[in-house]
N, C-alpha and C positions, 0 to 999 in steps of 0.2 A: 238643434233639433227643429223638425220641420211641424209647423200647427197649424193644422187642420180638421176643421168638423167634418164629423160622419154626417151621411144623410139622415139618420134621425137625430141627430144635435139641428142638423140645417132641418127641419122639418118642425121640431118643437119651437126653435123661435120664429118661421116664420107664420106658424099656429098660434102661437104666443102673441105676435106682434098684429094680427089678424083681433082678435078675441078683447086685446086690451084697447085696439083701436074705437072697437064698437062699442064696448063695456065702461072702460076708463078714463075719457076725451078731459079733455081741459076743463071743460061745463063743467064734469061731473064733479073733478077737483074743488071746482069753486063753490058747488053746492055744498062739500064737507068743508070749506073753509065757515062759510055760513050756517052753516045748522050745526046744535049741539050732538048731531050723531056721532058716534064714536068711530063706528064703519060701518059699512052696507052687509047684511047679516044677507041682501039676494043675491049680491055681488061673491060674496063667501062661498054659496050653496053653487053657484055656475064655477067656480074654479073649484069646487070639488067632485064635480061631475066631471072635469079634466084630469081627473086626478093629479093634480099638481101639489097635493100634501101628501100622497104617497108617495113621491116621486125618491126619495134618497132614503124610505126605511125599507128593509129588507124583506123579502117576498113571503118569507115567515109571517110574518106580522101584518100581511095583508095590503105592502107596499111591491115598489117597480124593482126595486133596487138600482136604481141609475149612480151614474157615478157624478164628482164634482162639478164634472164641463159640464154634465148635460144640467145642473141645476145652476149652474154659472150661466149658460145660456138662455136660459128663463128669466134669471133674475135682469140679466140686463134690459129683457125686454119688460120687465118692471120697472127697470130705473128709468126710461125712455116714455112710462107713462105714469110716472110717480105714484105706484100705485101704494093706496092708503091700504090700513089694517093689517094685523097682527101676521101676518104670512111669514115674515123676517124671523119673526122673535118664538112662533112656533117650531117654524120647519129648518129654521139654522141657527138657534140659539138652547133651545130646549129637549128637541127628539133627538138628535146627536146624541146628548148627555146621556139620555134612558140607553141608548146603542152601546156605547160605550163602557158604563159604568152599572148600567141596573141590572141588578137578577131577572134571573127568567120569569117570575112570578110579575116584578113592575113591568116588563117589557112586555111580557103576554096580556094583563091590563090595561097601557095606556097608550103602547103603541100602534094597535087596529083603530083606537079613538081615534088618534092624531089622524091617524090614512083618512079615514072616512068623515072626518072634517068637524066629529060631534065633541072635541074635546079642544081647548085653546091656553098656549101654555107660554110661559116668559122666564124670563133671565132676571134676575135683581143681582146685578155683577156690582155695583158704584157706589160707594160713600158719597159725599157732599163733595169731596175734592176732586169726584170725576175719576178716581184709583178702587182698586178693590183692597182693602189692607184691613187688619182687625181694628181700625179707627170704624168703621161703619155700623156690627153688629156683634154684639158677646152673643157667648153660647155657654148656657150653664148644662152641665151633667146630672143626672138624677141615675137613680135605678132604674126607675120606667121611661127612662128616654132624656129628649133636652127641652129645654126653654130658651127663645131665642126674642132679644131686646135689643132695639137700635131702631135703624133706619137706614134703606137704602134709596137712592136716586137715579131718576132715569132709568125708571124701570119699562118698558113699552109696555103697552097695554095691560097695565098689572089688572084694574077692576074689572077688564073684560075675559084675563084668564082665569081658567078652571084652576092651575095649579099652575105656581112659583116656586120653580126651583135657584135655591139661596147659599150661595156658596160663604163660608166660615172661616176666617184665620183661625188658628191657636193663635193663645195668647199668649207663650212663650215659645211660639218655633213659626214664623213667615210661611216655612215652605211647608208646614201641612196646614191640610185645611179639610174642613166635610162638605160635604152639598147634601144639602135638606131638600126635600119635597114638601111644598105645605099648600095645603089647599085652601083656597081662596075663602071659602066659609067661614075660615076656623077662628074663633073668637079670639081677639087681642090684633086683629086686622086691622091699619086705616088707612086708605087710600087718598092723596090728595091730586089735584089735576094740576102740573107745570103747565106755566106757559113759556111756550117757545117759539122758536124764529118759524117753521115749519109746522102749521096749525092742523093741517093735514095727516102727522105722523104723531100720535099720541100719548103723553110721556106722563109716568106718575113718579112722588115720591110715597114711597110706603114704609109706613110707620109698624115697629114688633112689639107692642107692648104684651113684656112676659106671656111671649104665642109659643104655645103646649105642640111640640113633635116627637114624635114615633121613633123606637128605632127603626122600624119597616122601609122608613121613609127616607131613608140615609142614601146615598149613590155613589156606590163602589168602595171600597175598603182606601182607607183612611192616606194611607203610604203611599195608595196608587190616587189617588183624588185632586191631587196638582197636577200630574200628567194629562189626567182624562179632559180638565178644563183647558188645558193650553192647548191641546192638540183642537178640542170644540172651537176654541177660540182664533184656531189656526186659520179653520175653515170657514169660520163666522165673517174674515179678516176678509180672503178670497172672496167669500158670494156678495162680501159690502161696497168691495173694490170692483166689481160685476154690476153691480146695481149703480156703481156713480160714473161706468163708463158708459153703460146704456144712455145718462140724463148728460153726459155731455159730450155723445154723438147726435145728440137731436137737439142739445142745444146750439151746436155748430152747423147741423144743416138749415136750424130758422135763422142763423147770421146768415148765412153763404143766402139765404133765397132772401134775404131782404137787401144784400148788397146786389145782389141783380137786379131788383126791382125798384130799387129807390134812386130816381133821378135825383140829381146834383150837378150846376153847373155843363148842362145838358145832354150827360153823361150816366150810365148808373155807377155809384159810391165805390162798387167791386172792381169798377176798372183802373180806381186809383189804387198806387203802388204802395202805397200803407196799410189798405184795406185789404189788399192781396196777402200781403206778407203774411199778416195777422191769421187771414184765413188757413194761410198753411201752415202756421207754427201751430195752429189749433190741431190741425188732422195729423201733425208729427205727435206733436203730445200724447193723444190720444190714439193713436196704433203702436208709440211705445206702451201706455199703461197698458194695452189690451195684450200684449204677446206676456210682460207681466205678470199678468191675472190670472193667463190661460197656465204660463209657466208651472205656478204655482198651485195654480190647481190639478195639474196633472204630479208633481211634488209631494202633495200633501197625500194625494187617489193611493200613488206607489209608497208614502211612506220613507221619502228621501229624505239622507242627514241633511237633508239642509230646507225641509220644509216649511219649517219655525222662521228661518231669515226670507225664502222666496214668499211667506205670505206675509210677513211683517211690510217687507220692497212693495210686494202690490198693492197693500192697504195704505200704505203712507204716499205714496207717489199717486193712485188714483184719488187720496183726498185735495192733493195739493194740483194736481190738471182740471177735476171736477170746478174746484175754485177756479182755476184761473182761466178756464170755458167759457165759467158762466159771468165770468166778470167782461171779459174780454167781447163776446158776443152781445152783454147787456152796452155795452160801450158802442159797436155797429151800430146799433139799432137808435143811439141816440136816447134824446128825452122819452120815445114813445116806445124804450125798452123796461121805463119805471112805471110806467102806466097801468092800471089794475085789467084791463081789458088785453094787455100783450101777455103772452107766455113764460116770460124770460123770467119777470121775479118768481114766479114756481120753481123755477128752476134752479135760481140763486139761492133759495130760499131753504130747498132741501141740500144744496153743497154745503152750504152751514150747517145747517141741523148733523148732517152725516159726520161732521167732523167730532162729535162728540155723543155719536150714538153708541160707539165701544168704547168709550173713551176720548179722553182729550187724547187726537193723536198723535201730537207733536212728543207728547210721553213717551208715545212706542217707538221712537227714535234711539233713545241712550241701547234699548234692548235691542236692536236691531245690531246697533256696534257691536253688542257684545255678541250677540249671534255669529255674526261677521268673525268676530278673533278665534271664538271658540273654532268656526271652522278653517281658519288660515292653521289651525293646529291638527286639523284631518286628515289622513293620509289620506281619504278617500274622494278628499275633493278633488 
């Protein structure tokens, strides 16, 4: 198949890449490294003036309806300017979920919020082990609803969202599970702040102690409620893998432009044959992850049996190129690639952090195999 943006996919990144340039610069990065702010609540209000939290909910609900590439598109010019705040964990972790699985009733309440930028919402997928498994959180049953106790990890911006939605194993069956909605208010709430490699991207562990929910609050019928998340999590997979090839195509273009520029033996660095190689196995890497990603997201748009494995391939392959970018180009640039004043530990800094923002990915490997067998048994492949 031949991949190619339309002129409005070419259009939103390069509005995208215009907006994040003036908005997002490296400064600005370093200013949330240093200050206790969580994220720029001005910064938030001018990319909802782009509508770019409308961007993938449905025209019902007061969104574009755009399809994957074109917020694949976006995102990457997010990952190119590491942009901070809750945009990830709202618009591809959270609103999905209401799409997919909520009644007309949650969708018609909290999906115009989301468009119009006045509501901010998150994922609590992770136990301590980094897996979602009924090791993280019990769910007791009442009459009037459940009660829910444990603890999840690595939740993004849990204290700054409105409502966390908290996916549930049963305790005697893996493959079902519920997704709660619980709002951040609600007593039995505790939010602690991780620290992590990436200071910039802002992770909580949140504690349930015996936290009171609704059945109102439930997301999609029970039987259907491991499907709705793995499909969410399909495309969670793609915009992540979107977002780590945007940060290491511009962490290869600050290698390529300091091997021009740096004299060595009265030469610049780029015209030796080491530093060449290196440059180009970078820009192979990285137009394989990206055909990938696009693959994949066009896969997942149509709904192809083999969705689940092309978005598993581009999430595991863009976390392991994004790594070896930023390692690679941090190495070009020498000692004054570890320097707090160069670009490049930003950049390393989040290819970490990513690798364990949906999880440890090296996990989503064994499922990938199996993805793999199941479809070597499809007539349709």
């Amino acid at each position: 198949m031949r991949i190619e943006l339309n002129k409005n996919q070419e259009l939103i990144g390069r509005e995208a890449r215009r907006f994040l340039h003036k908005e997002c610069s490296s400064e600005f990065i370093r200013e949330v490294y240093d200050s206790e702010t969580v994220f720029d609540r001005k910064l938030w209000k001018k990319m909802v003036a782009l509508d770019w939290m409308a961007l993938n909910i449905p025209e019902g609900y007061g969104g574009l309806n755009a399809d994957l590439t074109d917020l694949c598109v976006l995102l990457g010019e997010m990952g190119r300017a590491l942009l901070p705040g809750p945009y990830f964990s709202t618009v591809l972790l959270s609103a999905p979920l209401l799409m997919e699985g909520g009644t007309e009733k949650q969708k018609s309440e909290l999906l115009p919020k989301i468009a119009d930028g006045e509501m901010i919402t998150t994922l609590a997928l992770h136990d301590a082990k980094g897996v979602n498994d009924r090791n993280g959180v019990k769910l007791e049953r009442y009459s009037d609803g459940f009660v829910i106790s444990g603890a999840k990890f690595l939740v993004p911006y849990a204290a700054e969202a409105d409502v966390i939605f908290v996916p549930v194993f049963h305790e005697n069956d893996q493959s079902m599970i519920t997704i709660l909605m619980v709002k951040t208010d609600t007593e039995g709430l505790e939010f602690r702040p991780l620290s992590t490699i990436d200071v910039s991207r802002k992770f909580y562990e949140v504690q349930f102690h015996s936290v009171p929910v609704s059945p109102e609050s439930v997301i999609g019928r029970e039987k259907e409620s491991r499907n709705i998340l793995d499909r969410v999590m399909s495309r969670a997979m793609v915009g992540l893998a979107a977002e780590n090839i945007g940060g290491a195509q511009i962490a290869m273009e600050y290698a390529i432009d300091y091997a021009k520029n740096r004299v060595q033996f009265g030469k610049p660095i780029g015209s030796f044959q080491a530093i060449k190689h290196q440059c180009a196995d970078l820009k192979i890497d990285i137009d394989g992850a990206e055909i990938l990603m696009y693959y994949a997201a066009w896969s997942c748009e149509n709904n192809m049996n083999d969705s689940r494995a092309a978005a598993l391939t581009a999430y595991i392959n863009s976390i392991e190129v994004f790594g070896r970018v930023t390692d690679i180009a941090t190495h070009i640039h020498g000692a004054l690639g570890v320097t707090w004043e160069n670009d490049m530990h930003l950049f390393y800094k989040r290819a970490w952090s990513n690798r364990y923002f949906l999880g440890e990915f090296k996990k989503k490997k064994p499922e990938l195999a199996d993805c793999i067998i199941d479809l070597m048994g499809d007539e349709q492949l």
